[in-house]
NULO-244770 format. One record per residue (C-alpha): residue in one letter; y, z, x. Coordinates in steps of 0.02 Angstrom, whole numbers, plus 50000, padded with zeros to 5 digits. Layout:
BEGIN
> A,Y,Z,X
...
//
This chain:
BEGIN
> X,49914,49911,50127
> X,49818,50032,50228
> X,49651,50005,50302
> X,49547,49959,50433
> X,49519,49817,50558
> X,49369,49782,50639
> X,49345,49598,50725
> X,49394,49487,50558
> X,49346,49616,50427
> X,49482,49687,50349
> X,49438,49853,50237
> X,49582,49906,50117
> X,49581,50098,50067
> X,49736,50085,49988
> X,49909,50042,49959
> X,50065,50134,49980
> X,50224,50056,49861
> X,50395,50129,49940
> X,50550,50136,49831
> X,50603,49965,49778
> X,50782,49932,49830
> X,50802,49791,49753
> X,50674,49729,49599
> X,50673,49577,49475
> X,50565,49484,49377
> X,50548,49358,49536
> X,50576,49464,49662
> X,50564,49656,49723
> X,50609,49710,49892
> X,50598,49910,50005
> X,50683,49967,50147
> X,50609,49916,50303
> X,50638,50095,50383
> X,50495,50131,50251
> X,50378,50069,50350
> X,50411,50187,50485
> X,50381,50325,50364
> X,50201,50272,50317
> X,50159,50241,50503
> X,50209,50410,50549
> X,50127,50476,50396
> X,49967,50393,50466
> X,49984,50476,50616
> X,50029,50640,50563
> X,49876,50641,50461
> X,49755,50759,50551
> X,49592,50756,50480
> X,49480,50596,50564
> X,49398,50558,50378
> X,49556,50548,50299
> X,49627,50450,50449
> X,49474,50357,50454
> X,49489,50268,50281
> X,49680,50253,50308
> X,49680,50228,50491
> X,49824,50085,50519
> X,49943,49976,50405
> X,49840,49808,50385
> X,49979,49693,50287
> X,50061,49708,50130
> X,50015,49672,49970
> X,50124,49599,49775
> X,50103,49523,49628
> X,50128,49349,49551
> X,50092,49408,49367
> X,50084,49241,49255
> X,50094,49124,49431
> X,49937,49099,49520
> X,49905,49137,49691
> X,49998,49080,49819
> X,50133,49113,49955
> X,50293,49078,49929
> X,50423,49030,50040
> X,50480,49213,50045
> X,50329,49261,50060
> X,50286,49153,50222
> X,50433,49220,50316
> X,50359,49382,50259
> X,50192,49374,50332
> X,50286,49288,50490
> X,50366,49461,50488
> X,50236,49553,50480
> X,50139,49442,50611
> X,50269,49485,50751
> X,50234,49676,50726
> X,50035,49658,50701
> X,49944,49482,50765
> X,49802,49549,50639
> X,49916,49579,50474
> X,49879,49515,50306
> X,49959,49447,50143
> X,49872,49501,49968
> X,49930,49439,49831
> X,49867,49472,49610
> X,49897,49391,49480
> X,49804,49509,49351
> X,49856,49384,49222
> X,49754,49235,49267
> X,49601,49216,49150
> X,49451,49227,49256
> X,49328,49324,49327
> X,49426,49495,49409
> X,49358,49445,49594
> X,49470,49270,49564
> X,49634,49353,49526
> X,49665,49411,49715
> X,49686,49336,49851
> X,49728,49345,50060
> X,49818,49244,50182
> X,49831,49267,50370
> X,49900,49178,50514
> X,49802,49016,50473
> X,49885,49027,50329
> X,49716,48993,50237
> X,49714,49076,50048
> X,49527,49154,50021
> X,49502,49270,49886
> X,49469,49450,49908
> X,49287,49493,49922
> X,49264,49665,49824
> X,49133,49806,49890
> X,49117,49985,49863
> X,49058,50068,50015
> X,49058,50265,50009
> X,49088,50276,50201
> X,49239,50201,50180
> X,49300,50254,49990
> X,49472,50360,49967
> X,49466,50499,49842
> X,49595,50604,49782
> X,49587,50717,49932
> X,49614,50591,50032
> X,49752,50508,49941
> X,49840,50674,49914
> X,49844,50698,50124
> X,49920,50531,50124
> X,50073,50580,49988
> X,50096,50734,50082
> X,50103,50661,50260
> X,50257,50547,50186
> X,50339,50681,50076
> X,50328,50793,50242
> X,50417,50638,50331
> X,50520,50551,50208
> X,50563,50705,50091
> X,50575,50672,49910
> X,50721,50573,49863
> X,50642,50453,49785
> X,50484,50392,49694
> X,50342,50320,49806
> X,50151,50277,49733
> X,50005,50300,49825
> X,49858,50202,49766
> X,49663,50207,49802
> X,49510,50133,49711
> X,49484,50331,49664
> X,49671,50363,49603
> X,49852,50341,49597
> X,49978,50478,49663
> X,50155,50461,49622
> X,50265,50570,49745
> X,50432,50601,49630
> X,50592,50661,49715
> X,50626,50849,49668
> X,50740,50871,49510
> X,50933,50948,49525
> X,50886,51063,49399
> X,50818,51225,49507
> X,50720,51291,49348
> X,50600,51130,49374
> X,50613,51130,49548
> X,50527,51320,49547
> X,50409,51274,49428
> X,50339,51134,49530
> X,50323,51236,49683
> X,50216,51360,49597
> X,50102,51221,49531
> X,50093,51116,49681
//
């Protein structure tokens, strides 16, 4: 997840999902090294708004689709993880299939290891639009190149960045579009 930190409050602009190296119906997992690629994309990322809104990696976020929220015991030696590189990091996790009100299906856990839900706010100083988001693919397909799939997503859209195809006829046309 990218955001910002200030004090306790944690703003989320948006969420970056890496290639999945491994992926299950109880389990998914990336390549670490990918997380070097989004903080150098954040860094490489110019323009203060933009940077602004996606300033710094603030946690990571996954579903429990059909299981409630919780932390597992992977998921606890996940957050430890991501506790020795950031004090301040997060664990979000959805379950977009419980049957309640859409502010109850999401939740966050920190070092107290306290679950509170996600409070939800649209603030236009700190909103991501498409410009924004499309900065954000290009920063990692300037870093990581395109070998493979990664999704960028933001309250205002969702930008997949798809590895370039074999064939050169396709490749062509989507440099003259893009």
């Amino acid at each position: 997840m990218l955001g910002q930190r200030t004090g306790r409050v944690v703003r989320i602009g948006g969420a970056v999902f890496p290639p999945q190296v491994t992926q299950s119906a109880a389990n998914c997992a990336f390549d670490a090294h990918c997380i070097e690629v989004i903080s150098s994309s954040i860094s490489a990322m110019a323009d203060p708004p933009i940077a602004g809104a996606l300033e710094k990696m603030v946690g990571w976020i996954h579903s429990h689709p059909g299981h409630g929220l919780f932390l597992s015991h992977t998921d606890v030696a996940t957050l430890d993880s991501w506790l020795q590189l950031d004090e301040g990091a997060i664990a979000v996790v959805v379950d977009p299939c419980l049957r309640r009100h859409h502010r109850r299906r999401m939740a966050w856990w920190d070092r107290q290891r306290e679950g509170r839900f996600v409070e939800l706010e649209y603030s236009e100083q700190h909103a991501v639009g498409f410009q924004q988001t499309a900065a954000m693919g290009q920063a990692i397909k300037d870093h990581e190149g395109t070998s493979e799939e990664w999704n960028v997503v933001t309250a205002g859209c969702i930008m997949r960045i798809l590895p370039l195809n074999s064939d050169p006829a396709v490749n062509e046309l989507a440099t003259r579009k893009g």
